[in-house]
Every structure is written in structure tokens, then in C-alpha cells.
N, C-alpha and C positions, 0 to 999 in steps of 0.2 A: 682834171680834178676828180677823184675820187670819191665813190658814193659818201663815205664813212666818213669823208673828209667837210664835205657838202654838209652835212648832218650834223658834222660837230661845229664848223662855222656860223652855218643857220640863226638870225638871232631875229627878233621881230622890231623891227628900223624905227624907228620914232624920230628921227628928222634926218629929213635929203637935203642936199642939194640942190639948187634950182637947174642945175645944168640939162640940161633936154636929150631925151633917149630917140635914138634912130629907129622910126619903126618898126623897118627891120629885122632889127634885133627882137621887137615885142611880136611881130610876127612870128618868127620863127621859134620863140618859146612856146609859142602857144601849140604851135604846130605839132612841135614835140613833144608836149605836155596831151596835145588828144594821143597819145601813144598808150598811156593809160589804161589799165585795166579795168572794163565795165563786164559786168555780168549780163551774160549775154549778147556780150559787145553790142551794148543799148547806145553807148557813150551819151549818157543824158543831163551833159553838160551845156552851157550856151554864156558865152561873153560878150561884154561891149566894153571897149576901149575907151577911154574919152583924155582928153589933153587939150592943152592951148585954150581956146575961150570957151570951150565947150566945157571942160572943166572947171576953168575961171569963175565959170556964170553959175555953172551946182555951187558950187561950195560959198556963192557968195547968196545964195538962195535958201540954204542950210544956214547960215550964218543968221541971217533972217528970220528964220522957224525958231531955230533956238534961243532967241531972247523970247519967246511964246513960250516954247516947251523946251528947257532947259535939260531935261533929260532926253528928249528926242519923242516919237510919237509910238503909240502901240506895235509891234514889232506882227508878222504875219505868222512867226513860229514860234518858239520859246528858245530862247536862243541858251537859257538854263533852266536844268527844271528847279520848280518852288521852293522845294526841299532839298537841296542839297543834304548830303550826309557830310558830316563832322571830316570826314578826311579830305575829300572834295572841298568842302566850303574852306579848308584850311589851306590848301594848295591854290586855290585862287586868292585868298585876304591875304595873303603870302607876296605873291606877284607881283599886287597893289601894293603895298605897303613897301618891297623893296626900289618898287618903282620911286614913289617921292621921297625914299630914305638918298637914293640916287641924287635925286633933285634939292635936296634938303627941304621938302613941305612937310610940314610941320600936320600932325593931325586937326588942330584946332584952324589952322589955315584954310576953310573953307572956299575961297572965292581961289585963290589960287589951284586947288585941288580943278574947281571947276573949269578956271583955264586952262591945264594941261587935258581936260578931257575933250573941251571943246577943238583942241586940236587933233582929235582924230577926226572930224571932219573937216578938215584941212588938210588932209592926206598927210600929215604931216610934214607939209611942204613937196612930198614930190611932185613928179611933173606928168607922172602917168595914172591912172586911175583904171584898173582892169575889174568889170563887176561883171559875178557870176550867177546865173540864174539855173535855177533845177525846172523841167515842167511841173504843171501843178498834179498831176498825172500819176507823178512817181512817189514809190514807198520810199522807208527805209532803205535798203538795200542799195537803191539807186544813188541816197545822200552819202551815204558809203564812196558810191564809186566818185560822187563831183569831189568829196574829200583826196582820193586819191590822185584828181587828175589836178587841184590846188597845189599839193605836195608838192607834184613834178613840176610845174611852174616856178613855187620858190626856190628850190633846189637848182633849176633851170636856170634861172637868173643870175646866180652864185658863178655859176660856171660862165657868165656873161658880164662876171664884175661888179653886177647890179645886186642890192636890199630890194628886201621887201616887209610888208606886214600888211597880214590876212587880217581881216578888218571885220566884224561881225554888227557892231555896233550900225555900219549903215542899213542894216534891216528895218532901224527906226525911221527912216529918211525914204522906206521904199515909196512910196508917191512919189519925191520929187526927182530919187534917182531915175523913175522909171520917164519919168516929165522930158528928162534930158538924151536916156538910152534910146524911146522911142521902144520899149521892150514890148512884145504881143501880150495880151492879157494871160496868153497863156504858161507864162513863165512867171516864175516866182524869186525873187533877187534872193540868195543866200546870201553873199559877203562882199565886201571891195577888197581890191587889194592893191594898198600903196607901191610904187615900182619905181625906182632912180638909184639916184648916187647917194651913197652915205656919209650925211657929214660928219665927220671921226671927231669933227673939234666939242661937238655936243654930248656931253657928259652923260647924256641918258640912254645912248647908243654903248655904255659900259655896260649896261643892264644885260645880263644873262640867266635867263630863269632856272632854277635848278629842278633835275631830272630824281625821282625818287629810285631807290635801288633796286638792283634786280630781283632780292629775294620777295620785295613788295608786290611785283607784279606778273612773275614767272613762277611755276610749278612744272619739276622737270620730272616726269613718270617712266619708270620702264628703264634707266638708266644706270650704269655701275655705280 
């Protein structure tokens, strides 16, 4: 498969399959995912895998918190900042809203809204749960580089047959993910991310988020 191909397939999975990934296979993306470009080839990424009961037991633990904190708990970073600017804020209400236009939820449908969220901690039904940690050590720069080495994982995956979707949302969950990972204090969870089969028959796997154009976000200088 092709990069460009990879890239244009890409879609963020919102329900698997239960069918079960060969390690393996989760191996060796990871493998090829630390290939990745770090500055200073720091590679200041760190993952923990989890599946079978060991994922079982988070997500029914999570299930648990959230009838407490239905939105999740205070997160370690800001996972958006405060103020979004109007073009930003508009490209994410966007997302959302095509999302349960997808599903047909209705705005006023509150409690449903809430169960489709509550399923991202449900991995959305996959069967693998890959969470990424940054040290607490590192800048900028460095989230940069666990950005790029996520990228090559879901792209990776694609060329394995396998969805995915980079999960941000478990930042509010980091206590208990950390409870299950066994993570050092000295790491700080950035994101999960859902890994399996994608089930085609689920209408919200039609969702493809749209890409703004080029002239919005490219300046060509110096050029005929």
C-alpha cells in the first residue's frame, strides 16, 4: 500500500470487531513505528499493550468512574486549549455534529449523545488497547515526535488490514489506566489507541472527517 494511499484510507474506527489481533502483528507495528523521527533520536515515546482480561478489567473499571464522573476526571494536560479560535472551534463542532448526524442523534437527545461517548472507553469494542506515554521530562518538541511515531502506527496498521482510533479522551482515565499499565511515575499517558477489525456493517465507520484546503493552510513563496 502506498503512503498516499494509507493517508487517504485513514479513518478514526468507532467500532471493531471482537475478532482477536495476533500479537505479532501488534509487535511488529510497533516495531516499525519506533522508526520514526525523533529529534535527536531521543525517541521519547513508551507503550503498554493491554487485551483479554487485562483490558476487560480497565474498561469495566472506567465503566465504574463514569457513572461518578460522567465526563471523566481532570486530565494531566489540556488536551485543548481554553479558547479555541472560531476557525478551530468550528472544525471540531463540525466533527461532532457530523458524527450523530451519522448516527441520527438528534441534539436534544442528551442521554444518547452521552452513550455514544461513553463508548470511547470501550475502545470502541476492539480487542487491543495500545497506550502511549511521553516522560514527564520532555517539552514540546518531543510531543511532536510521540505525534509522529502514533502516525506511523496507524498508517502501519492499514497496511495490516487493521483500524484504528487515536483516543485522547483516556487522559481523563489516567489513574486508572496507569493502575492496569503498571506505568513508572515517570511517564505521563498521552493517548490510547483502539486497534482491530472494522466492523463495515456500523454506519458510523461511514464517517470521514473533512480536510480543509490547501490554500487555507499552505503559502507557496519563491515560486513561478
Amino acid at each position: 500500500m502506498k503512503i498516499s494511499e494509507a493517508l487517504d484510507k485513514r479513518k478514526s474506527c468507532r467500532s471493531f470487531l471482537s475478532k482477536k489481533v495476533d500479537k505479532k502483528i501488534i509487535e511488529n507495528i510497533i516495531k516499525q513505528a519506533a522508526k520514526s523521527p525523533s529529534g535527536g533520536n531521543l525517541q521519547p515515546w513508551n507503550v503498554f499493550v493491554l487485551s483479554d482480561k487485562n483490558l476487560t478489567n480497565l474498561i469495566k473499571e472506567v465503566k465504574k468512574e463514569l457513572l461518578k464522573f460522567p465526563k471523566g476526571h481532570p486530565t494531566e494536560y489540556e488536551i485543548y486549549p481554553k479558547n479555541l479560535s472560531e476557525i478551530y472551534f468550528e472544525r471540531r463542532f463540525k466533527c461532532g455534529e457530523d458524527m450523530y448526524s451519522i448516527l441520527n442523534i438528534k441534539r436534544e437527545e442528551k442521554e444518547k449523545r452521552r452513550e455514544q461517548f461513553r463508548k470511547n472507553f470501550e475502545l470502541f469494542g476492539a480487542p487491543v488497547g495500545i497506550f502511549v506515554y511521553i516522560d514527564r521530562t520532555m517539552g514540546y518538541p518531543q510531543w511532536s515526535d510521540v505525534g509522529m511515531f502514533i502516525q506511523s502506527i496507524l498508517l502501519l496498521a492499514l497496511e495490516n488490514n487493521l483500524h484504528t482510533c487515536a483516543q485522547e479522551s483516556w487522559a481523563s482515565f489516567h489513574n486508572l489506566v496507569n493502575k492496569h499499565t503498571k506505568a513508572p511515575k515517570n511517564l505521563m499517558l498521552f493517548c490510547g489507541i483502539a486497534i482491530g477489525y472494522m466492523d463495515t456493517s456500523n454506519k458510523i465507520n461511514e464517517l470521514k472527517t473533512e480536510r480543509t484546503s490547501l490554500n487555507e493552510i499552505a503559502r507557496f513563496i519563491g515560486f513561478d
